[in-house]
N, C-alpha and C positions, 0 to 999 in steps of 0.2 A: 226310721229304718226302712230298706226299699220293703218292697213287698215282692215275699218268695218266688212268688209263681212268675215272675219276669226276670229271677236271676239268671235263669241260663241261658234267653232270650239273645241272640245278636241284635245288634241295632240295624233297624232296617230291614230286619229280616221276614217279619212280619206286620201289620197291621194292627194298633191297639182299638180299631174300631173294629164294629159287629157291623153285620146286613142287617140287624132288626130295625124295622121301619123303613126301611129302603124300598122303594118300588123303580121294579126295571123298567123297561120303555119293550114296549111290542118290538119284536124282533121276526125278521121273516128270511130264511136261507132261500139264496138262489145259486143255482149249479152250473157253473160254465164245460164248454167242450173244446182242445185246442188243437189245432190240426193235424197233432199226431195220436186224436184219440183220448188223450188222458183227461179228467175232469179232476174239477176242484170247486170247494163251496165258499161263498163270501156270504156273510151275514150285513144284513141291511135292517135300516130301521121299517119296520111295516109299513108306515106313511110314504116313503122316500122312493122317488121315480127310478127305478132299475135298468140302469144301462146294457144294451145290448150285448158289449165289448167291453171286456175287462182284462189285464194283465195278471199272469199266473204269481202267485208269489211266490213259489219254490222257482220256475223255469224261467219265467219272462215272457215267456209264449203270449199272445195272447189268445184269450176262450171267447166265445160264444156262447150268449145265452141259451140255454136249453128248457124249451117249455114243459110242461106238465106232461104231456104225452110224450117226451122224450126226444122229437122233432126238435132245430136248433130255430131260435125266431130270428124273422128275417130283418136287417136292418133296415131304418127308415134315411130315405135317401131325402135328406133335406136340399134345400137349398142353399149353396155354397156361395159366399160372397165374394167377389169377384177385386184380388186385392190391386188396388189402385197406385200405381207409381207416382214419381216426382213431376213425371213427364205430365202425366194426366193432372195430377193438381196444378200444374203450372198452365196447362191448357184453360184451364177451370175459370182462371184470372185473369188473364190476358190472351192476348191473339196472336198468333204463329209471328204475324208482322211486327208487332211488339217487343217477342222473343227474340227475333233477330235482331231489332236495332238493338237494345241492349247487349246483347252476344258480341256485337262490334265495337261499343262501346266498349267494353270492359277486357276485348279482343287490343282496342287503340290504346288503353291506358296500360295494361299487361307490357305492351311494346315498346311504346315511349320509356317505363317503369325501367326494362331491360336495357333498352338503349344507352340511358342515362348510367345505371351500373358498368359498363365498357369503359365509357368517357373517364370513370374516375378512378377506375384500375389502372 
């Protein structure tokens, strides 16, 4: 027979385990600011490097970290990789001279290719 104390239970509705013996993880709130003023707290693990810039969850907005004295911290302006095209990879492998006679090549095959399609229409 069930046991009482879980007859009027939903399923799902709660949890049949306890927190006993559970140990949580250091936790550390940090406060963002977002440029109309309103803040909001995100909880981070204690150990975990805290980003400057984070997104509001209610607005979208994004906040700025706000330090202990209530000043917003400044962001670290890294070094931005500089992203590389087709053009530059292909540079990378072969020489402009290179590029061009292929280009013609494949410019003479294209043509002939077309040429031949006319003939047979």
């Amino acid at each position: 027979m069930a046991d009482r104390s879980l007859r009027g239970m939903r399923l799902g509705s709660q949890s049949l385990q306890s927190e006993e013996g559970v140990t949580f993880s250091a936790r550390k709130k940090s406060t963002y600011r977002s440029a109309d003023g309103s803040t909001f707290d995100v909880m981070f693990a204690a150990d975990a490097e805290i980003p400057t810039v984070w997104e509001s969850p209610k607005t979208g907005a994004e906040g700025r970290l706000v330090a202990e004295d209530g000043e917003l911290v400044e962001q670290e302006q890294g070094e931005e990789k500089v992203a590389r095209t087709h053009w530059d990879m292909l540079l990378e492998r072969r020489s402009r001279a290179e590029l061009e006679e292929l280009l013609q090549e494949r410019l003479n095959y294209l043509r002939a290719r077309k040429g031949e399609q006319k003939i047979g229409a």
